[in-house]
N, C-alpha and C positions, 0 to 999 in steps of 0.2 A: 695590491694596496700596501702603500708604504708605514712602515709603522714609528714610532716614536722614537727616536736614538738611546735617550736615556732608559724609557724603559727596555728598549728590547737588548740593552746592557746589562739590566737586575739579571742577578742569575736565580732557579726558584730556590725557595728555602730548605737546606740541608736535612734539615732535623723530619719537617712537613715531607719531603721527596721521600726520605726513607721510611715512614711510619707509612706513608701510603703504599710502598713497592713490599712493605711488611705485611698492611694488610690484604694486599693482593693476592702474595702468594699463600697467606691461610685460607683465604674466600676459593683459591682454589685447590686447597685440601693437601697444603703444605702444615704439617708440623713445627712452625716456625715460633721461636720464643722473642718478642718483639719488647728491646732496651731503649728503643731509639726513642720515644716520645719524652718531653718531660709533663705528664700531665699523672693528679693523684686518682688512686683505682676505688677511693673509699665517694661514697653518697655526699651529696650538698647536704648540708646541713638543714635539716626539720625548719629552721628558723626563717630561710631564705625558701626552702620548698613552698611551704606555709604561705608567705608572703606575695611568693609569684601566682598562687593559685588565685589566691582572694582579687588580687588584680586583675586576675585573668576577667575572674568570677563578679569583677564588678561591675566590667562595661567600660569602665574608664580608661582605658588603653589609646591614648588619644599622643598625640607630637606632645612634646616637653619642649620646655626651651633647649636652643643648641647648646649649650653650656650643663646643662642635666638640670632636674627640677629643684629647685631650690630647699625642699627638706632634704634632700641627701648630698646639696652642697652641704649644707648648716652638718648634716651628721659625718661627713668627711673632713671638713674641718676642724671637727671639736675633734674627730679619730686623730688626724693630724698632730694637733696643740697636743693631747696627751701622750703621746706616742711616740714624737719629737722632742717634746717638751720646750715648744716655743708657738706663741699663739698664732693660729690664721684664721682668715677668716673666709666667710662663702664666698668674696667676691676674690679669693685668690683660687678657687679651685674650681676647674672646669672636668665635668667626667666625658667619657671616651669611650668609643666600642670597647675597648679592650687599654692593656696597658702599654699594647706594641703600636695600636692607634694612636694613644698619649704621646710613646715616643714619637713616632714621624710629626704627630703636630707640632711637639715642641721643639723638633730639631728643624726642621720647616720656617717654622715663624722666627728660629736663632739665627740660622747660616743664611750668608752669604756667599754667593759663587766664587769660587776660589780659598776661599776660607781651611782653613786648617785645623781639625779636631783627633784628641787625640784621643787612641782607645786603646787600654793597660790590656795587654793578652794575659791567661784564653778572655777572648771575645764574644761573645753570643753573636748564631752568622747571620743575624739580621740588620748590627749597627754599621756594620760596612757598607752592604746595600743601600739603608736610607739615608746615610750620611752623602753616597755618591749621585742618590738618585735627585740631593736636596740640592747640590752643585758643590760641597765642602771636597776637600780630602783630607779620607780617611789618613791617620799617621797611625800606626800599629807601634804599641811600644811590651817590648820583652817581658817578662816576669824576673822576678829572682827566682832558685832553682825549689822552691817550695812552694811558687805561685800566687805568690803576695805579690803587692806593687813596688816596684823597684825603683825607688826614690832619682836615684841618678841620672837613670835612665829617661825617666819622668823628663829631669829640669834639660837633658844633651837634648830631647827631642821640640822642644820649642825653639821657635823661629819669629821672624816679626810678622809671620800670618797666619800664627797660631791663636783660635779664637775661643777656643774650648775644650770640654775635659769630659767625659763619657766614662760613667764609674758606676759598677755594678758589682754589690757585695748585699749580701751573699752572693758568692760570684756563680752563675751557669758558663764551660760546666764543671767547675772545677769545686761550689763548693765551698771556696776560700771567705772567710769573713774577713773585713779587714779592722784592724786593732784602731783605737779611737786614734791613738797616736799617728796612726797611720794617717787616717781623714784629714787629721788635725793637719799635716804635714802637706799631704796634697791640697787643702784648703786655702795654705800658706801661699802656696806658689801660683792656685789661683788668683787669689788679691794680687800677689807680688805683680805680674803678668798681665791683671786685667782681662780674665778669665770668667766664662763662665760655665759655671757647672751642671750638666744633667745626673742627676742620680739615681739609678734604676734600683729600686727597694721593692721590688715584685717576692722576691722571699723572706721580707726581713722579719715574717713575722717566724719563720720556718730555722729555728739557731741552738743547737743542741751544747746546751751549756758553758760554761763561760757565760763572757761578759754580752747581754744584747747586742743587737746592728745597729750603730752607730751612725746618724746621718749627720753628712759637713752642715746642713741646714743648721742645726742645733748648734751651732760653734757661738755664733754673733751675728749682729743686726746685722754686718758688713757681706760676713760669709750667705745669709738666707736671702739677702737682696738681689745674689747674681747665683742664686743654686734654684735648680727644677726640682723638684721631685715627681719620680714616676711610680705609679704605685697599681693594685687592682685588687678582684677579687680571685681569680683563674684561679692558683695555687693555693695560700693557708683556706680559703674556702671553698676548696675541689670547685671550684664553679668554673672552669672552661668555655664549658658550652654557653654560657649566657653570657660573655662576652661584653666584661664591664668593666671599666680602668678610671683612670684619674690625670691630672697632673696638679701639683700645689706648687704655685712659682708666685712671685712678684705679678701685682692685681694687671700688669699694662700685657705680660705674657701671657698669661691665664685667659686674660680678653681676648689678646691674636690669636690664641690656640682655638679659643669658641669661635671666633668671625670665620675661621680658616676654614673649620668643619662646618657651621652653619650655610658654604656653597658647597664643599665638597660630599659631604654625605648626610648633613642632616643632623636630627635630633639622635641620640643613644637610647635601644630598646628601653620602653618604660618599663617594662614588665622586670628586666633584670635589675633595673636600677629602683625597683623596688624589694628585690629579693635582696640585693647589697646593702641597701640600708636598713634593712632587717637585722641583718649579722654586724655591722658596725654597732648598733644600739646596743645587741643583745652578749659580743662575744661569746658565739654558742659553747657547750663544751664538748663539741664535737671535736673543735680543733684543735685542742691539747690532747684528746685521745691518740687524731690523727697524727701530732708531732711527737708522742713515745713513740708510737708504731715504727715510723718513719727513723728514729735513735736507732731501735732495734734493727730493725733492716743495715743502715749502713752501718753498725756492727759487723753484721753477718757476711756483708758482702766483702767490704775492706778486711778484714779478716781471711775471708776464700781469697781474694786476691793476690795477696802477700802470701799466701802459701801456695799460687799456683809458682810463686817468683816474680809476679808484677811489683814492682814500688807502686806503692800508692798514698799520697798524703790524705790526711784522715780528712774529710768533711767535717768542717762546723757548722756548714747551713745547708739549706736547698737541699734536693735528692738525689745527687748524682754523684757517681764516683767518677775518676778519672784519673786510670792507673799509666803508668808509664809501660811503651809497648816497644820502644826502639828496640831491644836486644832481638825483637821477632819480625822484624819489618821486611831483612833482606834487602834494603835498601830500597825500598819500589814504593815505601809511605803506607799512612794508616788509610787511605782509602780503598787502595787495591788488598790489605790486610781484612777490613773489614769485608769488600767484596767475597773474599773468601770464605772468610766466617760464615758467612750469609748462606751462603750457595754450599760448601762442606758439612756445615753444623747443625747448621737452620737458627742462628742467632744473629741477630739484628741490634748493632751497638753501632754509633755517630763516629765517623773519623776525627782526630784531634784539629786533623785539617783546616774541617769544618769553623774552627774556633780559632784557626793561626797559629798551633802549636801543634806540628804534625809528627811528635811524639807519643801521643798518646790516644787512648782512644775513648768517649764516654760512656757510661752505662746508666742509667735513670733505674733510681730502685723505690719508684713510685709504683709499686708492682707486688704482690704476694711474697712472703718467705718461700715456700713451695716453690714457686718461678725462679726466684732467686738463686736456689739450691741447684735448678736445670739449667740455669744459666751458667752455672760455675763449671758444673761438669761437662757441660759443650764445650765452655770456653775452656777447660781442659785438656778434654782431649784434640782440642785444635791444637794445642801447643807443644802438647808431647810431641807432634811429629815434626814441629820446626825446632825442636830444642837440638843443639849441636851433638852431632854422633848417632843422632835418632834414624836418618837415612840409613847409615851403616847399620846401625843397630837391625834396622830391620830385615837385612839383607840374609842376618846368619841364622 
């Protein structure tokens, strides 16, 4: 049986292949300390537990409209308006399995084939996939050497079939917040270009001091007319598993993105899309506990890393570090690097690969201090024995 070209081109997802081959080989009684997920290790919040139960418990579990039920439009809009600081309304916001659901609708309903989008690396390794599976091509554009966007770079890589701009701050997995100025800047040369923008705000609520995450939405009328936003519960609300996103765009997108899903998958679990509007209503205070915690940890770990001799630029957002690994690669790349890790250490961290910068490699400290601490020392002594003289060393 012949199968579909385009998909049997997806390659499966980096992050998902190795959390699985992680959990695998603990299930079979490997001691393996597992970096590779980005997902948080602390409880849903009481508020949205509560919420799903009483749903559960009332019977009414019944199809919602494709676009999600209309109190948690109303409550992701007002999250929106506040949050943003510029109004929407229900009839701009359609909710989504998930927020990576969000994205493919909205990149789905944007692109056209041949189309041209561009994505500021590190990348998250799912926007290249949907962008090729939508008919666009992906254009990968560099970072500056601290992993912010690279303004220049930005404006060399547009072409006259350049249709879009794929921007994801707090950035996975590097981390990087980008400064208003920044937004402001890439905003710019959206308008200039005739451009429109997806913004992946999946951690923006996740921002360890300094100034908040900055969305180009928020600029002007001009800038929110031609910007997505993609957003969800997964992360500031450890809710992964219940599988509940969003997109807030312009009311004719928001509609394609509902028609799109209302043949291809349907309505969005009610049950979670009542637990999510639980926690939009109520901002629980689970989640400020969880985002010290979360401070504390990438402390702990950027800190261990820079004294193993990793460079690593400090995280202002999301939970992952992303140390720079070249000096240890041996030329052979951060996936055969990590392969080793793996199989030598029993630790399981993302190649930078994964992301389009195969300098470095990730590590998600969505995970205990204690794990943190095992993780350092594995990842230690992998390193002593590639450090230069260390073969000799060991010889006398």
């Amino acid at each position: 049986m012949r199968q579909n070209a385009r998909v049997g081109s997806i390659a499966l997802s980096t992050t998902i292949a190795l959390d699985t081959r992680a959990k695998n080989l603990i299930a079979a009684g490997r001691d393996v300390v597992n970096m590779s997920v980005g997902e948080p290790d602390f409880a849903t919040p009481m508020a949205a537990q509560d919420a799903a139960v009483a749903t559960v418990r009332s019977g009414k579990v019944r199809y919602t409209p494709a676009e999600g039920t209309n109190s948690l439009r109303k409550a992701i809009a007002e999250h929106v308006s506040a949050t943003r600081g510029v109004a929407y309304t229900p009839g701009e916001i359609t909710v989504c399995h998930s927020a990576k659901h969000a994205l493919s609708g909205a990149l789905l309903a944007l692109v056209e084939q041949g189309d041209e989008v561009l994505c500021l690396l590190p990348a998250w390794v799912s926007y290249v996939e949907i962008l090729r599976y939508a008919g666009a091509k992906p254009v990968e554009v560099a970072s500056r050497k601290d992993l912010g966007p690279d303004q220049a770079a930005i404006e060399r890589a547009i072409t006259p079939r350049t249709r879009g701009i794929l921007l994801n701050s707090p950035n996975n997995p590097s981390g990087y917040v980008m400064s208003e100025a920044e937004v402001r800047a890439i905003a710019a040369v959206a308008e200039k270009h005739d451009l429109w923008i997806v913004t992946d705000e999946i951690y923006r609520r996740l921002v360890y001091g300094g100034a908040p995450n900055f969305s180009p939405a928020s600029i002007s009328p001009a800038i929110r007319a031609r910007t997505v936003i993609v957003d969800g519960a997964s992360k500031a609300f450890a809710m992964t598993g219940y599988r509940i996103g969003y997109i807030a765009a312009p009311k004719e997108i928001a509609a394609a993105v509902g028609r799109l899903h209302s043949q291809l998958t349907g309505c969005p679990n009610a049950v979670s899309q009542a637990a999510f509007e639980a926690c939009l209503k109520s901002e629980p205070a689970e989640v400020q506990r969880m985002c010290d915690e979360f401070q504390r940890r990438r402390d702990v770990i950027v800190s261990g890393l820079r004294s193993l001799g990793l460079p690593c630029e400090m995280p202002r957002g999301a939970f992952y570090a992303f140390p720079d690994v070249s000096a240890f690669l041996d030329g052979r790349g951060s996936s055969a690097f990590c392969e080793e890790l793996l199989e030598e250490v029993e630790l399981a961290l993302v190649p930078g690969s994964a992301f389009g910068v195969d300098a470095h490699v990730r590590l998600s400290y969505a995970t205990s201090l204690p794990i943190i601490e095992v993780a350092l020392e594995r990842l230690g002594r992998f390193l002593a024995k590639r450090r230069p003289g260390a073969a000799a060393g060991s010889k006398r």
